[in-house]
Residue, then its C-alpha position, 0 to 999 in steps of 0.5 A: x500500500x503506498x503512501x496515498x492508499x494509507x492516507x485514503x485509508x486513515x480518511x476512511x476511519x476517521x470518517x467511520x468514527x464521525x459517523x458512529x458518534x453522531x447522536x439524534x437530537x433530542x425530539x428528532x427522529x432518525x428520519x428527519x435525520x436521514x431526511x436532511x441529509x438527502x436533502x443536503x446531498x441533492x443540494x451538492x448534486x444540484x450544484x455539481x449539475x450546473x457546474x457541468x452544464x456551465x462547463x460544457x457552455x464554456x467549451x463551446x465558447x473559444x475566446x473571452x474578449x467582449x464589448x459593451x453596449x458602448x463599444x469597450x472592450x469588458x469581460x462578463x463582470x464588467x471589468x477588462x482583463x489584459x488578455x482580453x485586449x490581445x485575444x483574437x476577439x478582443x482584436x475583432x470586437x475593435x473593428x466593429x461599430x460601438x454599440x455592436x453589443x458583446x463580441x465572444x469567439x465561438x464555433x457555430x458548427x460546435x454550437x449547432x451540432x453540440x459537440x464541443x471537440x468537433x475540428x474547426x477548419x484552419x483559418x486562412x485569414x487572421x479572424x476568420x472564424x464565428x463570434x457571438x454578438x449578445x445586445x437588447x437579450x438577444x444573441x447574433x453572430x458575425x462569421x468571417x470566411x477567407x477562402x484561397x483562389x486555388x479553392x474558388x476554382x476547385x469549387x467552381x470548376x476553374x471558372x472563379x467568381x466573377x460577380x457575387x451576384x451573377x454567379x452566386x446561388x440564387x436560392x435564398x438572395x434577395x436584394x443582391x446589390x454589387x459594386x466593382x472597387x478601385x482595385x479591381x475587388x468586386x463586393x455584393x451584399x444581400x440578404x437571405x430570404x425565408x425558407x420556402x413554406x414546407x422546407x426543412x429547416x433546423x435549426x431556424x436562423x434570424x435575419x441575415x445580410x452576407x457580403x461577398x467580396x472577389x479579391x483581385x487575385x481570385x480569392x473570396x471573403x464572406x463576412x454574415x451578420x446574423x441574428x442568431x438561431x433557435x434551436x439545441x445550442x442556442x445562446x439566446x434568442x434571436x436578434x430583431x435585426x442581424x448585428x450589422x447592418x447594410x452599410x456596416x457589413x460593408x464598411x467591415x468587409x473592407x477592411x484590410x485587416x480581415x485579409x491576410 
């Protein structure tokens, strides 16, 4: 027996010996007794409840790095930590607009599907990647996508994207509205429509505006702004409005820090 046996073991006696000189109060019953220990035991198991629960809401969450209703950086006591100032949220919560709401980096796969270990695909740009945004009680989300040249082409047969517009399914895009930039860059933005009656759908997705912008070396960015999902996974309920909206998707999209 080692050292840590022989420990256990003398926790173990002490114990027993607790337990044999416990007497019952005086005008108390060994089933009020009993019945306030289960009580006490079902309290600990409550407790121990949450706390898994809570730390499975955590796995799913990736980053800290949250901004207030007034655009500063804070975490969930309200008060900034240093690493929240460097964390990879924390950097994109500084490109949005004040006001966006709380900014926290998650994995909307791993939040859909409730598999806290799913592999995340290997970002191409610095935020590529789905982050929470919580404001008015409700929870959206900004996904940021940076996809290569030798990938746009694998997917559309060598052709490339041309125009987001044109060459972008029609199913679901409404209001799609493109622009050609200075530097040879093409940008659409539209919103997604409603599923068809009768469609399946799961789980179901607030109001979203996405935003396609064609580099000029053949490459993609797709940035959404969505008002969240209901569902398993939820993080709250849906936004009345996607985080962003036209004009700031826009101004984001552009912006050269989402490229490489």
């Amino acid at each position: 027996m080692n050292v840590q046996e022989m420990e256990t073991e003398r926790v173990r006696e002490l114990l027993g010996r607790a337990v044999d000189d416990v007497r019952t109060p005086r005008g108390r019953g060994s089933e009020a007794v009993f019945a306030q220990a289960s009580r006490l035991r079902w309290r600990r198991r409550a407790a121990t409840t949450g706390v898994t629960a809570a730390a499975v809401a955590a796995a799913l969450v990736l980053g800290p790095g949250l901004l207030d209703d007034r655009g500063r950086e804070t975490n969930v006591a309200g008060r900034p930590t240093a690493g929240e100032f460097t964390s990879k949220a924390g950097r994109f919560a500084k490109l949005l607009p004040a006001g966006t709401g709380r900014v926290s980096e998650v994995s909307l796969l791993r939040l859909v599907k409730q598999v806290p270990k799913a592999p995340l695909p290997k970002p191409v740009g610095p935020y590529d990647g789905d982050y929470a945004v919580s404001r008015d009680g409700g929870v959206g989300y900004i996904s940021v996508h940076l996809s290569t040249a030798k990938e746009i082409k694998a997917k559309t047969g060598g052709l490339g994207l041309q125009d987001p517009c044109k060459d972008s399914p029609r199913d679901g895009t409404v209001d799609c509205t493109s622009e050609k930039l200075p530097n040879g860059n093409v940008l659409g933005i539209h919103r997604t429509g409603a599923p068809d009656p009768g469609s399946y759908s799961y789980p179901t997705w607030g109001p979203e505006l996405v935003a396609t912008l064609r580099l000029a070396d053949g490459g993609v960015l797709h940035v959404r702004a969505n008002g969240g999902f209901q569902g398993k996974g939820q993080l709250g309920p849906l936004l009345r409005t996607p985080p962003l909206d036209r004009d700031q998707l826009r101004k984001l999209t552009l912006n050269p820090k989402l490229l490489p």
